[in-house]
Residue, then its C-alpha position, 0 to 999 in steps of 0.5 A: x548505496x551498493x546492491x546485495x544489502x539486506x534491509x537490517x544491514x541497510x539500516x545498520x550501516x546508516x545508524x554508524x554513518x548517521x549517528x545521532x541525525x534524527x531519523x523518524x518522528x511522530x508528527x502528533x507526539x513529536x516523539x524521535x528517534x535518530x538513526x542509532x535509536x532506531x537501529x538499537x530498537x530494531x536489534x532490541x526487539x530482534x534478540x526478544x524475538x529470537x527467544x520465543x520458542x513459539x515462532x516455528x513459522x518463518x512468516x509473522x503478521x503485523x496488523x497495526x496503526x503507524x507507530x516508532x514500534x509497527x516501524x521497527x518490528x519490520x526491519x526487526x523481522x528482516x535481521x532475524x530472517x522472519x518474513x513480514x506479513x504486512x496486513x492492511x488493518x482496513x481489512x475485515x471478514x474473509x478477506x482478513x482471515x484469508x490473509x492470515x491464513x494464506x502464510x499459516x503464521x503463527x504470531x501477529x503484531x496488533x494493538x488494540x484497534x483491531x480487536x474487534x476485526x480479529x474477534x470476527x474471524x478467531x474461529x477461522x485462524x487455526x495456526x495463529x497462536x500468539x499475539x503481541x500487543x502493544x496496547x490493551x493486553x488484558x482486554x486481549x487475553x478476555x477476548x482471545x484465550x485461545x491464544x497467548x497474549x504477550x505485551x510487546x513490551x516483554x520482547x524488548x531484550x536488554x540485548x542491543x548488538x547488531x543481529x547479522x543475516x545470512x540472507x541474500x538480498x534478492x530473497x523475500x523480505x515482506x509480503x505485501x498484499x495487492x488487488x489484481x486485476x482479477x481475483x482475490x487479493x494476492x500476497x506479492x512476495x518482495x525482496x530486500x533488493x525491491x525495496x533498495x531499488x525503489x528507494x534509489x528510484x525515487x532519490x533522483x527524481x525528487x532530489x533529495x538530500x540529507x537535509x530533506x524533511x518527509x511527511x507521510x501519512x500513508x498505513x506501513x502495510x501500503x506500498x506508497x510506504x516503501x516509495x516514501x520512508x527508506x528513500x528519505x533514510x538513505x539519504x540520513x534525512x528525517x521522516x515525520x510519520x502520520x498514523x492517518x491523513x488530517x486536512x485540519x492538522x496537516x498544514x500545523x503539523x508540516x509547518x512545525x516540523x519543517x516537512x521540505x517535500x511529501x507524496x500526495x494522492x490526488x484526492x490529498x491534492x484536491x482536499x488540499x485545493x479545495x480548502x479556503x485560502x489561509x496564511x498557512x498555504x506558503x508560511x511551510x519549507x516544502x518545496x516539492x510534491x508528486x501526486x497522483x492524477x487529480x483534477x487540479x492545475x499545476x500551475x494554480x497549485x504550485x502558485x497558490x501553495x509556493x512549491x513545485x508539483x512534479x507532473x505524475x509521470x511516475x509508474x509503480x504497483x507493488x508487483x513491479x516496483x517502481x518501473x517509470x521515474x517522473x521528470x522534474x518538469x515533463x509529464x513523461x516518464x522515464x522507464x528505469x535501466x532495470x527494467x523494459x516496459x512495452x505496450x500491447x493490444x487486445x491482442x497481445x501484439x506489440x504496437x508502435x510508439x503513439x498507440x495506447x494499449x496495455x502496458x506490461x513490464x519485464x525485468x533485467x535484474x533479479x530482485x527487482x519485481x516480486x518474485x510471484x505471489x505466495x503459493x503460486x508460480x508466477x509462471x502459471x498466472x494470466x498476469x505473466x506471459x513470455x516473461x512479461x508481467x501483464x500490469x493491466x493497466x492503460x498507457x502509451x509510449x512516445x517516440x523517445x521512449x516516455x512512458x504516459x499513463x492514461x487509465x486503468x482496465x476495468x477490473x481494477x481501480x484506485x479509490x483513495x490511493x487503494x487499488x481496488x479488485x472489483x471481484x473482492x467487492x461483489x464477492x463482499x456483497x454477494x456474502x449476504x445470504x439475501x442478496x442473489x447477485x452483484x456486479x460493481x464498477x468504478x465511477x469518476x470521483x470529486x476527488x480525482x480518482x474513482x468511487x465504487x457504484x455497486x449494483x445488486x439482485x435481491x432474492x424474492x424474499x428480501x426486504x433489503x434497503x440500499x442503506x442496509x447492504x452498506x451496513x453490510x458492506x462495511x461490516x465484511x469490507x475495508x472502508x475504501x471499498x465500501x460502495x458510495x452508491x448501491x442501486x438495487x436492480x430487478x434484472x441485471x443486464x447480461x453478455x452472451x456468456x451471461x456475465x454482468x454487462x458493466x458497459x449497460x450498468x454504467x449508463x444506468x442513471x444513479x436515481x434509477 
């Protein structure tokens, strides 16, 4: 596929070749669409998107579960040179309304799955005036008649002519929220270049042909959805779509389907794994799978389940794109030509092949990383120093140039394929007026990845349980950041700059 293409165009040039190949089906309903459907769909809502006169904004949120219409929206955007706004629906409190708000949009995608979060933080969004729903539309104009309630279906034009862009395809195509290592969570401004790139990168290592057949489950506003859909389009094979991750319907649904290949979390992995043996373990055709580190051997998975797992040699995070390829059958990964990777220690100082140390990562193509973060020069952040982006994260380079991953740094940690900022849940946790003090940490997980352990300093007038601040979590966070254990503490263990001291807190016994 030819670089300086944008997504629209991308999309409309795989509906002529492929025609009527089905491209994306629900896995639940079985409802499809081929590629010239799909592109069709897209246009349609693209020219009803033209006619609004309420979008004076050029970026536009969606908060929705994984459907055929969440799907179209976004190319939609891209044709008619609107940024998408991509907005974990996990998000609740201030962390939501600071998202909405970062690129002042004025129109939101959602459905009625999210209205109790939007209700939480109306008074809060000063720009946003409309919404399209695709679903409850008179609860909506009930719950918000401060803002003009339209029903996605009212957009959909009669119109279906390929929309042309102008844009270029190293410029914004979506935003896309990340957790960094430090701070709040940061809107990663991504290209139409970004996101061909990092479905090239993943078309060779995992062989895929137009006969392949992709299962994913993961939410659209996550980057693993750019790692998993447009790479299995490119090469006119066919996507079946998840809103969410199902043990007990995974194995009919992969089965019935004829899923050939999927990306799994580790802690997917160990679900899988951990499940009785049954006769559906090898009755499906998927023939091959990459994961995340997970505490499973691959030779026992590959033998209990008749596929091949692809060691997780692979390297990507939403501000570089996808940097390090994974082999077949080495668990080395190969740095991409586009890119150059290095690692470093505390110092900032090079070191040789064999240490460990940060990894940081440059580009040699424009396009290819972020380009910054909404509303901030990359070239003022802590992450970015002589034109090397700092991932934060643990790894080493071998003599021939494979990159391995060994861990992340303290501040930021993977809980079910979420990227976690630290700061965001104390932040979260220091929101109750009772609470005085708190300062969390990742702790190794059953399933292979991390758990949050949350310590916290009660004001001398509380009453608070542990049980009671998890409610509390839960109400002003997403679900995975959520602590799965609170320990209420009298005095927090301090360093000499009067920091919370996370190596003490980490030896303190959970029944303390």
């Amino acid at each position: 596929m030819a670089l300086c293409i944008t997504l629209g165009e991308l999309i409309h040039q795989l509906a002529v070749k492929y025609e009527d190949r089905p491209a994306i089906t629900m896995a639940v309903s079985g409802e499809t669409l081929s590629y010239r459907e799909f592109d069709t769909l897209i246009n349609r809502i693209g020219h009803g998107l033209l006619s609004l006169s309420e979008i004076k904004s050029t970026y536009v949120g969606i908060m929705h579960e994984n459907d055929l219409n969440y799907l179209a929206m976004t190319y939609a955007l891209k044709k008619i040179n609107k940024i998408e706004v991509s907005i974990n629906r996990a998000f609740k409190g201030h962390s939501l309304s600071r998202m909405i708000n970062l690129t002042e949009c004025d129109i939101m995608m959602t459905s009625t799955s999210h209205f109790g979060a939007l209700d939480q933080i109306k008074s809060d969004l000063p720009h946003l005036r409309m919404l399209i729903v695709t679903s409850g539309v008179e609860e909506a104009r009930a719950k918000f008649p401060q803002w003009t309630i339209l029903p996605f279906e009212e957009i959909l034009s009669d119109e279906t002519s390929h929309i042309t862009s102008n844009a270029k395809d190293t410029e914004s195509a979506t935003i896309m929220f990340t957790s960094g290592t430090t701070g709040v969570s940061k809107g990663c401004l991504l290209s139409h270049r970004y996101a061909v790139r990092t479905a090239e990168n993943i078309i060779t290592p995992f062989r895929l042909t137009c006969g392949d057949v992709n299962y994913t489950t993961y939410p659209l506003s996550h980057i693993s959805a750019y790692y998993d859909i447009l790479p299995s389009l490119m090469v006119g094979g066919r996507v079946v779509m998840r809103d969410h991750f199902s043990l007990s319907k995974f194995w009919d649904e992969v089965i019935h389907h004829g899923v050939t290949w999927f990306m799994c979390l580790g802690s997917v992995q160990q679900l899988l794994y951990s499940a009785p043996p049954s006769s559906k373990d090898r009755a499906h055709k998927i023939t091959k799978c990459w994961s995340t580190p997970a505490p499973v051997p691959k030779a026992d998975f590959d033998a209990r389940f008749g596929l091949h797992l692809i060691p997780g040699g692979g390297y990507g995070s939403t501000d570089a794109g996808w940097v390090v390829t994974p082999q077949w059958n080495h668990p080395g990964g190969v740095v991409l030509p586009h890119y150059e990777v290095a690692i470093v220690d505390e110092n900032n100082n090079f070191v040789p092949a064999g240490v460990k140390g940060e990894m940081i990562i440059r580009s040699k193509e424009p396009g290819v990383m972020a380009d910054g973060y909404f509303g901030m020069s990359y070239k003022n952040l802590s992450s970015q120093q002589n034109d090397w982006f700092h991932t934060g994260d643990i790894g080493w380079l071998d003599n021939e140039g494979l990159f391995y991953f060994t861990c992340r740094m303290a501040e930021r940690i993977r809980v079910k394929g979420e990227m976690v900022s630290i700061f965001e849940v104390e932040e979260g946790a220091l929101s109750h007026l009772e609470i005085e003090d708190a300062a969390a940490i990742g702790i190794p997980s059953e399933m292979g990845e991390e758990d949050i352990r949350l310590f916290v300093i009660l004001k001398p007038s509380s009453s608070l349980t542990e049980d009671m601040i998890r409610t509390h979590c839960q109400t002003v966070m997403a679900r995975f950041m959520v602590p799965k254990i609170i320990t209420i503490l009298k005095d927090m263990p301090r360093t000499p700059t009067g920091k919370p001291e996370k190596g003490k807190l980490a030896i303190i016994p959970v029944n303390n």
